[in-house]
TORKE-324442 format. One record per residue (C-alpha): residue in one letter; x, y, z. Coordinates in steps of 0.25 Angstrom, whole numbers, plus 5000, padded with zeros to 4 digits. Example, Ala and Ser with C-alpha at 12.3 -4.5 7.8 and 13.67 -1.06 7.14 Angstrom:
TORKE-324442
A504949825031S505549965029
***
This chain:
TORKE-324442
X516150404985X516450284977X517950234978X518250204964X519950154967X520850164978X522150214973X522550264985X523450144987X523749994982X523349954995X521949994994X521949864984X521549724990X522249604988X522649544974X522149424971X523449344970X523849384984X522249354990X522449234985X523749194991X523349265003X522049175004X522749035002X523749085013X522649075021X522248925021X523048825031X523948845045X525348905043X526448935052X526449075056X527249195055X527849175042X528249035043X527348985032X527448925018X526649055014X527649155021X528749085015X528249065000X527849234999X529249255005X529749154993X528749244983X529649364987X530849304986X530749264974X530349414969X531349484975X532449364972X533049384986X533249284997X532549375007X531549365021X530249405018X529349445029X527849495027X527149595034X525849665034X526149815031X527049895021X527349985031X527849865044X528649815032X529249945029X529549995043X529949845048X530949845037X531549975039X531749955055X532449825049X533549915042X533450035048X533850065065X533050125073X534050255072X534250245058X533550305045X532950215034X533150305021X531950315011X531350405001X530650535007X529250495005X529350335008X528250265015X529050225025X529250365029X528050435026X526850325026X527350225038X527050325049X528450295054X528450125054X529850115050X530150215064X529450135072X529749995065X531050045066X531250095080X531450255075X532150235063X531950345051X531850365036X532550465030X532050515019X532750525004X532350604995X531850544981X531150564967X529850504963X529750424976X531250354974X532350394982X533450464975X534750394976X535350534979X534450554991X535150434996X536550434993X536250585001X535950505013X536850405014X537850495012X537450615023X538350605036X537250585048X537650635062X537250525073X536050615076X535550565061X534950435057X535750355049X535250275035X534950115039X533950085026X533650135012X532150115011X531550114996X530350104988X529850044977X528850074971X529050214977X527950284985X527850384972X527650254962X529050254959X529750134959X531250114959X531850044948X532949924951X534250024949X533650134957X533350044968X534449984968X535350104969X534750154980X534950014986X536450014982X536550154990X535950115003X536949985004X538050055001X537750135012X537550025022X535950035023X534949945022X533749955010X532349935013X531349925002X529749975003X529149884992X527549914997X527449924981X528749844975X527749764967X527349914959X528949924959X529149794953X528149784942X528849924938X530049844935X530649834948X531349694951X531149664965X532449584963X533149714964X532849714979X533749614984X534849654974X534949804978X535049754992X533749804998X533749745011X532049735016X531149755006X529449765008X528649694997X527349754996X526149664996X525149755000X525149844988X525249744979X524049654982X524349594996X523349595009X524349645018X525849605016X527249655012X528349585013X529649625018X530949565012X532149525019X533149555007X534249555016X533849425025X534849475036X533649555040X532649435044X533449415058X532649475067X531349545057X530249445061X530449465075X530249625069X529249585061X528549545075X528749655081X528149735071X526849655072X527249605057X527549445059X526249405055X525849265061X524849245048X526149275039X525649195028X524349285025X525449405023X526449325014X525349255006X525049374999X526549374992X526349244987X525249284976X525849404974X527249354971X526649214963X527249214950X528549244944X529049394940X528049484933X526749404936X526749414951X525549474955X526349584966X527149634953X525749594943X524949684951X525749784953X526149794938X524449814936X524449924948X525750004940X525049984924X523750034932X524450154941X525250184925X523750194920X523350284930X524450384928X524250384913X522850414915X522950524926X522750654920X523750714933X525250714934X525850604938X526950634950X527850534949X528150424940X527150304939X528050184940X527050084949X525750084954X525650234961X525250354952X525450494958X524950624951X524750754955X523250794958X522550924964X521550914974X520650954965X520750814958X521150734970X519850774975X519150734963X519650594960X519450564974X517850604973X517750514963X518250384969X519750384967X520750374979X522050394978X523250474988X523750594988X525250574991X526250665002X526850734987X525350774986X525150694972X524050594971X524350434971X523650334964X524050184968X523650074958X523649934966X523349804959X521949784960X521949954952X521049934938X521250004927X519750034928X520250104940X521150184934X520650224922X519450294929X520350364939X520950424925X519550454922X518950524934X520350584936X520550644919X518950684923X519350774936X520750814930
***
């Protein structure tokens, strides 16, 4: 069988040219180690800058160390780390936040279309908890959502406002912020509504290997490289995990490649849901399209080429990335109008 697209993720795609690049001239001459390099520090600079925070940035390997790492940051090993029912980091981490985080837990919260529901939220906070229960530590949120979804800045910020009112730290899982942002999110909203680590995602968005955790609240940096060390994550090469960011992030506002390739991946995952002739499941506001599909058709795409997930809600996911054509797309409407 002749694969035709992968859409089964944004990190079956390779590496944008922008970031190869940058990765490639990284590569030439002797730098100090472990971060402690003009690269490191220029990437970090790159961030700053997006986000318009003074802040840490670290850089790891994998969404899910920057996930968990951050988490056990926040979170005590006997306390609970609050996130929508059907986040990554509790269903798709195989327990790294737990383990990172010495046994800590995440509570789940119930939500619509992938966001938490501020309802859910204010419930929890406000439930009384015997010393036998865990108590809340961190608010973790996504954005874009698992579902596609993508908060917008006063949605986000609402819950922000919630969580500091009740004295608890916010963590923000941002393996697709770039989808978020080329939505209309500002990444400035971060660092205003108080979020205190958020992950950057690289990966997704065109990068090797590398996401980048953000030290918003920079009273955190005591004490997280020696964490980062024990988590097998401070990289002695740390400028071949930074250089990525640097060709993502060069340019000013709307023509950075991480938020210009990320605007293609939503137009093209837009395209795809137009075309579908199946219902979509939830809204299409980044680069994911869910629909719901029988076996029958599942079955039937697949023998034609096209991968693509079935999700725990038992709808179908299609992932756009930045290297998706719209040659791509157009004949999955094709085969997909031809078997429906």
């Amino acid at each position: 069988m002749r694969e035709r697209h992968d859409f089964f993720s944004d990190n079956t795609a390779g590496i944008c040219p922008e970031a190869l690049a940058a990765f490639t001239a990284a590569n030439a001459g002797f730098v100090p180690s472990y971060g402690a390099d003009p690269i490191s520090v220029q990437a970090a600079d790159a961030i700053r800058a997006l986000l318009d925070a003074d802040a840490d940035v670290r850089f790891v390997s994998t969404g899910t160390v920057a996930n968990a790492i951050a988490c056990a940051t926040l979170c005590p090993p006997a306390g609970a780390v609050l996130a929508y029912e059907e986040a990554h980091i509790r269903f798709h981490e195989a327990g790294a936040p737990g383990f990172f985080g010495g046994g800590l837990e995440i509570e789940p919260l119930a939500g619509i279309d992938g966001r938490v529901d501020p309802a859910a939220l204010d419930q929890a906070l406000a439930r009384p908890r015997g010393a036998e229960e865990r108590r809340p530590a961190a608010l973790s949120l996504t954005n874009a959502t698992e579902y596609g979804t993508v908060y917008d800045d006063a949605m986000l910020a609402r819950l922000c406002a919630v969580a500091k009112d009740a004295g608890i730290r916010i963590h923000l899982d941002g393996a697709r912020l770039a989808n978020a942002v080329a939505a209309g999110f500002d990444p400035r909203t971060l660092a205003r509504a108080g979020v205190d680590i958020a992950v950057l995602g690289g990966s997704k968005a065109g990068a090797p290997f590398s996401e980048a955790i953000v030290l918003l609240d920079k009273r955190l940096a005591e004490g997280f490289d020696e964490r980062l060390k024990r988590s097998g994550q401070l990289t002695s090469k740390m400028r071949l995990l930074a250089a990525p960011w640097i060709g993502l992030l060069d340019g000013t506002d709307d023509d950075r490649p991480w938020i210009a390739h990320a605007r293609h991946a939503n137009a093209m995952a837009r395209r795809l849901a137009d075309g579908l002739p199946f219902a979509t499941a939830y809204p299409v506001a980044s680069n994911a399209v869910f629909v719901s599909m029988d076996d029958a058709q599942e079955s039937a795409l697949a023998a034609r080429g096209w991968r693509f997930a079935r999700f725990e809600d038992g709808s179908a996911r299609f992932v756009c990335s930045w290297a998706t054509g719209a040659e791509a797309v157009d004949a999955l409407i094709a085969d997909a109008r031809d078997i429906g």
